[in-house]
C-alpha positions in Angstrom: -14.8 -6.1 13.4 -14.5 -7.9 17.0 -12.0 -6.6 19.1 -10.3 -10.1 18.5 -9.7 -8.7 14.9 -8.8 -5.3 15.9 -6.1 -6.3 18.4 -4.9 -8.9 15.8 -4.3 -6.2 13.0 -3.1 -4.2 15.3 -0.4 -6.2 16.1 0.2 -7.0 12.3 1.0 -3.4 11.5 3.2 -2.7 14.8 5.1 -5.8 13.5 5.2 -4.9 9.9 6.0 -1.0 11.1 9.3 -2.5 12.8 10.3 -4.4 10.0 10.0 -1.0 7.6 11.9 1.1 10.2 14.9 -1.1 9.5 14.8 -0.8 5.4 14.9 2.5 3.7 13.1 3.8 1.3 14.3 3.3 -2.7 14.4 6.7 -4.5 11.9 7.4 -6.8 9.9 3.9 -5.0 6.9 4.1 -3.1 6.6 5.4 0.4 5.8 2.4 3.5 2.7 4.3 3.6 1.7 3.7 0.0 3.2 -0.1 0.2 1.0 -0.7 3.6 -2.1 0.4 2.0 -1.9 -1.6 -1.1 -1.1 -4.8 1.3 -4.4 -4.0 3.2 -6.6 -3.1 0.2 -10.0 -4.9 0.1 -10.0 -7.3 -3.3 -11.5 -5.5 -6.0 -10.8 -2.2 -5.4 -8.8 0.8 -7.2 -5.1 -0.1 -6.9 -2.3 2.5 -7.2 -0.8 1.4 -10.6 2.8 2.6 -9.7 2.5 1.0 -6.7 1.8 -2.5 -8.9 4.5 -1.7 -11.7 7.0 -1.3 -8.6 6.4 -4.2 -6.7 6.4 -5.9 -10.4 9.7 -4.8 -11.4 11.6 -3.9 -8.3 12.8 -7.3 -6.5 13.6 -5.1 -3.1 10.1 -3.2 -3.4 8.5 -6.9 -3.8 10.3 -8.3 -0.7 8.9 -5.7 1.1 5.3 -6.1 0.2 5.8 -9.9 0.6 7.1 -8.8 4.2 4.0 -6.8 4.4 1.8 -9.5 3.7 3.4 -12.3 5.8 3.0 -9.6 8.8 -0.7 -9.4 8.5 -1.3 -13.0 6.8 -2.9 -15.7 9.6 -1.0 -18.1 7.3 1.9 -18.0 4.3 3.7 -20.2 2.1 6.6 -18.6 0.2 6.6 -21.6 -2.2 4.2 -24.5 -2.3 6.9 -27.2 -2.4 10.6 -26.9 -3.6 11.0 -30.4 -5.1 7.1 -30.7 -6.7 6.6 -32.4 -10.1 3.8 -31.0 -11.9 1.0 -29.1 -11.3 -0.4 -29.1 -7.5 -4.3 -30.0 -6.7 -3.7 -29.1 -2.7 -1.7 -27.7 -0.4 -0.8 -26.8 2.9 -0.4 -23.0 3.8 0.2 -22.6 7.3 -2.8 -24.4 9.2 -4.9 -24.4 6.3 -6.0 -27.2 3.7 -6.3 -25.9 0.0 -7.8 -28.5 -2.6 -8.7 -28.0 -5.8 -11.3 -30.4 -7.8 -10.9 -30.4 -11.2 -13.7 -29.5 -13.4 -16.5 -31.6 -14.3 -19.0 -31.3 -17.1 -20.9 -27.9 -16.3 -19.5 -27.0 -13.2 -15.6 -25.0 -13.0 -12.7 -26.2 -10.9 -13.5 -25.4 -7.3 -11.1 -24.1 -4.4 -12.0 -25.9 -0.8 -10.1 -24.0 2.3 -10.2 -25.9 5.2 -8.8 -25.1 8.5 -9.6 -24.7 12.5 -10.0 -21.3 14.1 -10.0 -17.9 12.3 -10.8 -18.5 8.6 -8.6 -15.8 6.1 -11.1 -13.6 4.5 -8.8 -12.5 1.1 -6.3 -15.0 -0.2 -3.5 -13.3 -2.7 -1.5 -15.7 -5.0 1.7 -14.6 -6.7 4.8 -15.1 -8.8 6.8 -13.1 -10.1 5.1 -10.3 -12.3 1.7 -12.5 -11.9 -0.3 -11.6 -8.3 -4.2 -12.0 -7.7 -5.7 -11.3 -4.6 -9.3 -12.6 -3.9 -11.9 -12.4 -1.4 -13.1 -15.6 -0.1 -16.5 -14.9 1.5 -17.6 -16.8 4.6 -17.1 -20.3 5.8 -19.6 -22.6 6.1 -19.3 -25.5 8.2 -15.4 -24.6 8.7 -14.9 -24.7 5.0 -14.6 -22.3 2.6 -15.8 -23.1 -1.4 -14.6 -20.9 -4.2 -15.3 -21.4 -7.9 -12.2 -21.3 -10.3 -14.4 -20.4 -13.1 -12.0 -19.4 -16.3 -14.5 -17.1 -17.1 -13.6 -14.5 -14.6 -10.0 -14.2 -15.4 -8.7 -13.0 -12.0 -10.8 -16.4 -10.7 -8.9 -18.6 -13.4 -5.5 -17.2 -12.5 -5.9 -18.0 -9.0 -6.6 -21.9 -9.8 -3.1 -21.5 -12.1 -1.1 -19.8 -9.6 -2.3 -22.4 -6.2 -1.5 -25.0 -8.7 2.3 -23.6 -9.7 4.4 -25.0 -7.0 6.7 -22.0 -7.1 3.6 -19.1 -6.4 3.4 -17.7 -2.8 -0.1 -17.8 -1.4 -0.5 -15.3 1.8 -4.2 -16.2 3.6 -5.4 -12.7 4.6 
């Protein structure tokens, strides 16, 4: 990590820190503590199930993981577009291009990121009970290519999700 990055997360969790010190804690819900680490887990690792079934089921515990993520996200979009009318094949998140090409033949729907600058290295989808958080690799060329393939079903519920109009998308 550069000390770009370190400064930059830094930041994140002083401004995420500030925001907590103003809620309180539910009874019986997860601590900050727990909360903050699931937000900054790497995709693919061990996840604290009660922390999942709370953020699931507990519409206060959920905004403050959303708040969590936005803190630390170098782009969000609560909701794709209010007014959209059918499934989306791009979007905008922040300054970020998202497109998704269809599948053709052999080959699975594919996810292009585009954008200028810092690329996100995890991008985490949800709505509702439904959440998926992915890592995205490394740009090449300033653009970042991700297969959708429905055969890896946390792959396959990403490609649903960017294309609900009502899922958040937070670029890590």
């Amino acid at each position: 990590m550069t000390g770009t990055d370190d400064a930059a997360r830094l930041l994140a969790e002083i401004h995420a820190a500030r925001g907590l010190l103003r809620a309180s804690v539910p009874a019986g819900g997860p601590t900050h503590a727990a909360l903050w680490t699931h937000a900054t887990r790497e995709p693919g690792r061990v996840v604290d199930l009660a922390v999942e079934r709370a953020i699931r089921h507990d519409p206060a515990i959920a905004r403050r993981y959303r708040s969590m993520l936005a803190a630390q996200a170098l782009a969000h979009a609560p909701l794709a577009v209010a007014a959209s009318d059918g499934p989306l094949s791009s979007r905008r998140v922040g300054p970020f291009a998202l497109d998704i090409l269809p599948a053709e033949a052999d080959a699975p729907p594919l996810l292009i990121l585009r954008g200028e600058g810092r690329m996100p290295r995890v991008i985490e989808a949800m709505r509702g009970e439904e959440a998926v958080r992915l890592d995205l690799g490394e740009p090449v060329d300033g653009s970042i290519v991700l297969a959708l393939d429905p055969a890896v079903p946390e792959a396959e519920r990403l490609g649903r999700l960017l294309g609900d109009p009502a899922s958040a998308v937070f670029l890590l």
